[in-house]
C-alpha positions in Angstrom: 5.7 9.8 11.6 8.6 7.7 13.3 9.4 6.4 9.4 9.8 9.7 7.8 11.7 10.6 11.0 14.2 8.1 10.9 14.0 7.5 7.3 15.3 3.9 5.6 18.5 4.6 5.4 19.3 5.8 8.7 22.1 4.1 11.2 19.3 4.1 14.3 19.6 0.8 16.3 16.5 -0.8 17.5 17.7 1.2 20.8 17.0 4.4 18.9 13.1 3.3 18.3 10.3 4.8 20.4 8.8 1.8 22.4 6.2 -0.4 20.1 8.6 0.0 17.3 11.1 -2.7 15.6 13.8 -1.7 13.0 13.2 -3.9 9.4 15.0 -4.0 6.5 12.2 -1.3 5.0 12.9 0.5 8.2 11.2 1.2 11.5 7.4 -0.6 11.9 5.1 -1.3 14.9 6.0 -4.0 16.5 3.0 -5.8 15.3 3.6 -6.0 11.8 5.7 -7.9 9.7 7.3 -7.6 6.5 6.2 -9.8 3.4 6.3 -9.9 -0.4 3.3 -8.2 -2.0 1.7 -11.5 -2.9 1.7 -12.9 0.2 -1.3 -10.4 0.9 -3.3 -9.8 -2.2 -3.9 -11.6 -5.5 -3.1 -10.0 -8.6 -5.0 -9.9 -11.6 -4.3 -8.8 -14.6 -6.2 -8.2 -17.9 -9.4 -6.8 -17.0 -10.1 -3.0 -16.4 -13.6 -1.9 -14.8 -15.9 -0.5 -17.2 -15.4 2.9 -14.8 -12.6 4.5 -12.9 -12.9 7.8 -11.2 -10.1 10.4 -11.2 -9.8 11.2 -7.3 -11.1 8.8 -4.2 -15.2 8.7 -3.9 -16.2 6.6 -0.1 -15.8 2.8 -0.9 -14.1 3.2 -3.7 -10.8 1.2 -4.0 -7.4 2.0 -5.9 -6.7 0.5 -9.0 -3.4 0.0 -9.1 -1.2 -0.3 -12.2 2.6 -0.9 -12.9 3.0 2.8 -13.4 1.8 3.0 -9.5 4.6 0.7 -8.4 6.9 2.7 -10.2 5.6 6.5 -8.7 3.7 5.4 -5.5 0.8 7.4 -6.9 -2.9 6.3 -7.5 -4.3 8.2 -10.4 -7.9 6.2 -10.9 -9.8 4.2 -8.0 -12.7 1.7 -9.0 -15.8 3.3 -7.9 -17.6 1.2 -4.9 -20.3 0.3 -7.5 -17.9 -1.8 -9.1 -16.4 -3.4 -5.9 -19.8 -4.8 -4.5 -20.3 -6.7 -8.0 -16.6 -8.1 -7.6 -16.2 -9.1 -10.8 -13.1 -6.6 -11.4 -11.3 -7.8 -8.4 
């Protein structure tokens, strides 16, 4: 992938980047996108955990994110799809 390629911290210019590529301050993206804070995108909520979380991925599930996943990158429980079509956890 051209990000784990170039890597953040690399000196490449936008010259460098394959065509359909920009360099950003969190490194090279498609052209397309565009960077923005976190809660631009999403709305957080806090307080309420769903009744079930599954250990690895199930089809429609979604990942419930913690602060612990901010801090490692890792999702360790997703919210089964059951959950998501009530919508009262998200």
């Amino acid at each position: 992938m051209i990000g784990q390629e170039l890597g953040k911290t690399t000196n490449a210019t936008a010259t460098d980047l394959p065509e359909g590529y920009k360099m950003t301050e969190l490194g090279p993206l498609p052209e397309e996108w565009r960077v923005v804070r976190l809660g631009e995108v999403v709305t957080l909520k806090k307080g309420r955990k769903p009744p079930k979380l599954l250990k690895t991925y199930q089809r429609g599930s979604l990942p419930y994110l913690t602060a612990a996943y901010f801090r490692s990158g890792t999702v360790e429980a997703w919210i089964p799809s059951s959950s998501v079509e009530e919508s009262s956890y998200l």
